[in-house]
C-alpha positions as CSV (number, residue, x, y, z in Angstrom):
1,X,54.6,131.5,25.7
2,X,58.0,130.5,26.2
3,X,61.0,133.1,25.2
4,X,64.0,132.0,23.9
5,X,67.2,134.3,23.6
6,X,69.8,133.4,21.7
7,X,72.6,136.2,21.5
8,X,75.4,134.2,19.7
9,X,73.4,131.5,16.9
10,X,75.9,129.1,14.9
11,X,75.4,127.0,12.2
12,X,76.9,123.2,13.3
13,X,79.2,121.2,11.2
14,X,79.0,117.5,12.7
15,X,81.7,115.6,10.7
16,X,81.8,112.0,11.9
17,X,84.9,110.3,11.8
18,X,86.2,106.3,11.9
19,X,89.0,107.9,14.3
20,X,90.2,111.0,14.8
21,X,94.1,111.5,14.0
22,X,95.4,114.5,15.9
23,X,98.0,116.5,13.7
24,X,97.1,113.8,10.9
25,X,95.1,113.7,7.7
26,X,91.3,112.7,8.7
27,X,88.7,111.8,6.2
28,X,84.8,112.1,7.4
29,X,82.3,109.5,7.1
30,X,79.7,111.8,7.6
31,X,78.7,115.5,7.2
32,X,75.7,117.0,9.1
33,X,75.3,120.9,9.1
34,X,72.1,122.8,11.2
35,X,71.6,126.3,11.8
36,X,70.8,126.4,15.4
37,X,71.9,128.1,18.6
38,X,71.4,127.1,22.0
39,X,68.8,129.2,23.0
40,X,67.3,128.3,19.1
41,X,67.6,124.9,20.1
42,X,65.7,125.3,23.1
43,X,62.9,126.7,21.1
44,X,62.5,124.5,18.7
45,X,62.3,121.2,22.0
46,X,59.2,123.5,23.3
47,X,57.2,123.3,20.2
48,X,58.2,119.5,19.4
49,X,57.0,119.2,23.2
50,X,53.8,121.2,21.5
51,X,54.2,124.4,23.6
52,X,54.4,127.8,22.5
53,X,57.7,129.2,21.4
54,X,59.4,132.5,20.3
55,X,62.8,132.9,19.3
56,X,64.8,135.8,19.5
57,X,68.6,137.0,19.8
58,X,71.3,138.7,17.2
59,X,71.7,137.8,13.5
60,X,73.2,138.7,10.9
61,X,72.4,139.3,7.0
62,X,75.1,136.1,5.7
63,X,73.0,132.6,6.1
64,X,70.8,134.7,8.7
65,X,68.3,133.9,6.3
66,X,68.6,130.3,7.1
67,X,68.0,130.1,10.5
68,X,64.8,131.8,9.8
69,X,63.4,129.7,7.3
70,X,64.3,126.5,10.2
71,X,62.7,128.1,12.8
72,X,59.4,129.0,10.4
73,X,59.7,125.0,9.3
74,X,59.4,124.0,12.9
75,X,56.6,126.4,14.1
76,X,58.6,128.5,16.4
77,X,58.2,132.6,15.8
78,X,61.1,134.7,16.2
79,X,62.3,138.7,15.5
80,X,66.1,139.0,15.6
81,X,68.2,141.9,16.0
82,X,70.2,142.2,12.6
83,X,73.6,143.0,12.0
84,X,75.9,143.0,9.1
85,X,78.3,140.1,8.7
86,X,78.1,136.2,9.0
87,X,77.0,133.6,11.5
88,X,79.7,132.0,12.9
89,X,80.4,128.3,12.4
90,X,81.2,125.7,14.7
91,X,82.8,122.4,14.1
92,X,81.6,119.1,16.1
93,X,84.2,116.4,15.1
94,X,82.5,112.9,16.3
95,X,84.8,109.4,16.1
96,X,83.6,105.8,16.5
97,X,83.4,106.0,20.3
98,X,81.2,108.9,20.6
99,X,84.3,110.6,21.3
100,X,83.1,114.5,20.8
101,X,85.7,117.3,19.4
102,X,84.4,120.9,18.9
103,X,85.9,123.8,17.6
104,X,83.4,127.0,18.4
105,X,83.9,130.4,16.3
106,X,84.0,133.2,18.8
107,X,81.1,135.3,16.6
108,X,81.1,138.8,14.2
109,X,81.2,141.7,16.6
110,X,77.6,143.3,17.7
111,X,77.6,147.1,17.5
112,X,76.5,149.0,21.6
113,X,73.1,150.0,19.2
114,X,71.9,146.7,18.8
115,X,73.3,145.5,21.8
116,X,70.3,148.3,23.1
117,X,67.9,147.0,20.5
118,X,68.1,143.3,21.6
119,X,67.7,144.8,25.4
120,X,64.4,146.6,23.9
121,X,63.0,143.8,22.0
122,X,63.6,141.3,25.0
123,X,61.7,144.0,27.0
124,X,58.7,143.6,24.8
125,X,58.6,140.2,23.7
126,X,58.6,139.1,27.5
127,X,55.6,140.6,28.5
128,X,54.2,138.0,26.6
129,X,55.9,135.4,28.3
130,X,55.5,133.0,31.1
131,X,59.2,131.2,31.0
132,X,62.3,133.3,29.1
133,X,65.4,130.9,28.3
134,X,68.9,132.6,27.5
135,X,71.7,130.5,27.3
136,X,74.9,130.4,25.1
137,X,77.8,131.9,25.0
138,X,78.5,135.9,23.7
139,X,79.3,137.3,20.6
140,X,82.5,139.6,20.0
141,X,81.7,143.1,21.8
142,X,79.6,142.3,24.1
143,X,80.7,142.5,27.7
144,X,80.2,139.1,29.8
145,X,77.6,141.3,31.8
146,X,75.7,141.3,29.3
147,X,73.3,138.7,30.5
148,X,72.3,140.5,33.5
149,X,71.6,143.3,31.6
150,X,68.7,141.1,29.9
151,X,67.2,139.4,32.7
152,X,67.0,143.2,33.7
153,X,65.4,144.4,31.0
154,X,62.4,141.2,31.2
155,X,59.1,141.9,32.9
156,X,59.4,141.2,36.3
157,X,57.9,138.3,38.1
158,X,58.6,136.2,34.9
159,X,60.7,133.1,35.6
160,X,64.4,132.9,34.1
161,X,66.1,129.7,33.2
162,X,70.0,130.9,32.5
163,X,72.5,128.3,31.0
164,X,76.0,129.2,30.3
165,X,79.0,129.4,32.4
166,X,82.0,131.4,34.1
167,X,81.3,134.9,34.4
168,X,78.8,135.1,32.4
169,X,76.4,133.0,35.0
170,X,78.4,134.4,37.7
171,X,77.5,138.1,36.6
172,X,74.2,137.6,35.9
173,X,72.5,134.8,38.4
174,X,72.5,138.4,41.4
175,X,69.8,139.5,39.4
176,X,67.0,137.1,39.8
177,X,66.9,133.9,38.0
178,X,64.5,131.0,38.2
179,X,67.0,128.3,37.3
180,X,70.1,127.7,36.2
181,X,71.1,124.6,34.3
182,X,75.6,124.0,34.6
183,X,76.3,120.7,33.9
184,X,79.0,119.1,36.1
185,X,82.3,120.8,34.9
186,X,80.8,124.2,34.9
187,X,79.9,123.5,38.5
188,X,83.1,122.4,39.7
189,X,84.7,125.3,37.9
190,X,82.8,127.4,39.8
191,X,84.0,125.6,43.0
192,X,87.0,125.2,41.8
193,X,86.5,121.4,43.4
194,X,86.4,117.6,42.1
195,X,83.1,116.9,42.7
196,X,82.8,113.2,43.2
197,X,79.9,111.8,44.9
198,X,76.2,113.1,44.7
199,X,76.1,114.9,48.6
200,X,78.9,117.1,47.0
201,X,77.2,118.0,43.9
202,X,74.4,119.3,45.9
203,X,76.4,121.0,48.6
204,X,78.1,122.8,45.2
205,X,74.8,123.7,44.3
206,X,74.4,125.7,47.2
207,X,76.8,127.9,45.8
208,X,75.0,129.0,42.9
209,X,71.6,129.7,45.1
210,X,73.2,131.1,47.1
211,X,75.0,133.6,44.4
212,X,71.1,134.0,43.7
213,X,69.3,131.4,41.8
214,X,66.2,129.7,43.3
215,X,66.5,126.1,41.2
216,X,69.6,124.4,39.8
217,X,69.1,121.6,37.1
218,X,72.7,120.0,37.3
219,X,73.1,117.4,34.0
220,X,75.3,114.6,34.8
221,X,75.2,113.5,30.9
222,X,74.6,109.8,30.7
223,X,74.1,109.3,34.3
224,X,71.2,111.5,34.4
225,X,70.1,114.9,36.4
226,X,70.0,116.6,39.7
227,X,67.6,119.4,40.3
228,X,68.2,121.3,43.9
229,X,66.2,124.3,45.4
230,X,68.5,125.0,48.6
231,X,65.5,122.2,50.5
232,X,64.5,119.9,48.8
233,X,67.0,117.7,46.0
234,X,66.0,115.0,43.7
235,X,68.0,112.7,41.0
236,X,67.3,110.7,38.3
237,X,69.3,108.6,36.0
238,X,69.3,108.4,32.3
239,X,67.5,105.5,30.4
240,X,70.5,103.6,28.9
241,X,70.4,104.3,25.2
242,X,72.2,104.3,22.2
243,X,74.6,107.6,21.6
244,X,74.9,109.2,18.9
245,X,75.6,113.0,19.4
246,X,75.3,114.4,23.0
247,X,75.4,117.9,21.0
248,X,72.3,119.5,22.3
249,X,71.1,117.4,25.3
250,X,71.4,120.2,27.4
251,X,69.3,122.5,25.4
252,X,66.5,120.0,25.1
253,X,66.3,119.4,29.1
254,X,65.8,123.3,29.5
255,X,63.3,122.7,26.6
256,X,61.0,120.1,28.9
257,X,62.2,122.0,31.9
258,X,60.3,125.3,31.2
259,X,57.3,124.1,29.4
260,X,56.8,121.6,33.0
261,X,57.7,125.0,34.3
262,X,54.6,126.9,32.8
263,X,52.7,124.4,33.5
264,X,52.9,124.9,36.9
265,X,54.7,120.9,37.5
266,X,56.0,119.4,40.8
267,X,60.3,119.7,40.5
268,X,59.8,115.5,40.0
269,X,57.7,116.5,36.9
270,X,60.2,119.2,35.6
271,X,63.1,116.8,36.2
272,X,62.0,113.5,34.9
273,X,61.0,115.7,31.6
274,X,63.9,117.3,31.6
275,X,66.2,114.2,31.6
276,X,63.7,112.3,29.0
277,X,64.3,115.3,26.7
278,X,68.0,115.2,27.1
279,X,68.5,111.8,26.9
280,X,65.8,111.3,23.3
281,X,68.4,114.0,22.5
282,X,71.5,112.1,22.3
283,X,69.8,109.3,20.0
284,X,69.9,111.7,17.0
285,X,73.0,112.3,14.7
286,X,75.0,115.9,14.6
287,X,72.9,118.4,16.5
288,X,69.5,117.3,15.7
289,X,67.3,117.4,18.6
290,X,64.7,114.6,19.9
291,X,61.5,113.8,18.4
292,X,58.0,113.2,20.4
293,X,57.3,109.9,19.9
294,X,60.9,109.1,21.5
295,X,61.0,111.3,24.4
296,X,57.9,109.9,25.4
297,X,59.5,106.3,25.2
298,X,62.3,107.2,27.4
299,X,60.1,109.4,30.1
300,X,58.3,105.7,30.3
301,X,61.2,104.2,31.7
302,X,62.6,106.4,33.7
303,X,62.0,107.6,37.4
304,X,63.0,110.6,40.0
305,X,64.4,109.8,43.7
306,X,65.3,111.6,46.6
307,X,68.7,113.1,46.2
């Protein structure tokens, strides 16, 4: 089973636009709203990949119900951690180029006693678990250690797959994670370096295994993925497709990355699955995720290389 905690779940406003007039009247085209979540997202890409996947996290009694009744739709089980309040929303503003806009709510604030709750429940769930994905920003009162405190609090020897940034990755990657998944701007703000050519991605990368993680699964967006152990690197580029949200790419490649992960892949296997997921990901509208039949078109036509 694959764990998926998500401590800060949103629910998306996609509005696409003809052009986006700053400090101007806009009109939208189109309106798409999901309840999701990074971490939710995650889950629901390992069951449309038909693995087995649990959702947990914070939510709260306003549209919590919601998120629920999505997750049941899509086969994914969960147990949250309630609290009083509303789920924040976040606003994805999309014009004719692709050009992506988003506005993210910081979250209600989470009380120290479910903060403790959450820590318990993560506890339990994951000795259950095989793979446990935690990724997304934090809610309002929660410290930006907070994340290390769960990896903490997961049965030990199961593997981690972390994906946010800053401090937040920088706090928790000391305390054994399995992979960590920055795309290219949260790298170089970690290095605080331009990183221009593929031999300095990977000598970045070094920076986070060293820091502690054993795998890093850098997204490039369209041009594809690199996924480095401190050895051994590999690449592999993107199937050219059509774009039409690249809300949520990054949540589907940890998706196919930690089901080829349970499954005991090679890192060509993880990583060619990982970009096919991502990439399927980017052909649906607002923050929709991919569907089966074209992920499996994509992983088709793509291949992994030496890095």
């Amino acid at each position: 089973m694959i764990l998926s905690v998500c401590p800060n779940p949103s629910i998306d406003c996609t509005m696409e636009l003809e052009k986006f007039y700053v400090g101007q009247l806009n009109r939208v085209s189109n309106k798409i709203v999901t309840y999701s979540g990074k971490a939710l997202n995650t889950a629901i890409g390992v069951r449309r990949l038909g693995g087995d996947s649990f959702a947990t996290g914070f939510m709260y009694e306003n549209e919590g119900s919601l998120f629920v009744a999505t997750l049941d739709n899509e086969g994914v089980k969960n147990s949250f951690v309630w609290s009083k309040g509303s789920v924040r929303t976040n606003y994805k503003i999309v014009d004719n180029r692709s050009m992506l806009t988003e506005i993210n709510d910081k979250g209600e604030k989470v009380s120290l006693e479910n903060q403790q709750k959450l820590l318990g429940l993560v506890g339990t769930l994951s000795k259950s678990a095989s793979v446990v994905c935690m990724s997304g920003s934090l809610p309002d009162g929660v410290a930006d250690d907070y994340y290390q405190k769960l990896i903490s609090a997961c049965k030990k020897g199961v593997k981690v797959i972390l994906d946010t940034a800053g401090e937040k990755l920088i706090k928790a990657i000391s305390s054994g994670v399995y992979m960590v998944k920055p795309n290219l701007s949260e790298l170089e703000a970690v290095t605080g370096e331009k990183l221009k050519t593929r031999a300095d991605m990977i000598k970045a990368c070094n920076s986070l295994i060293d820091l502690g993680a054993e795998n890093v699964l850098l997204s490039l967006g369209r041009e594809g993925a690199i996924l480095y152990d401190g050895t051994s690197g590999y690449f592999c580029k993107s199937a050219n497709v059509a774009v039409n949200s690249t809300v949520g790419a990054g949540d589907s490649m940890v998706a196919a990355a930690s089901l080829m992960i349970e499954h005991g892949a090679s890192k060509q296997e993880i990583l060619r699955n990982a970009v096919a997921a991502g990439t399927a990901s980017i052909t649906t509208p607002g923050t929709n995720l991919f569907y089966r039949d074209k992920f499996e078109e994509i992983y088709g036509k793509i291949f992994v290389e030496k890095a």
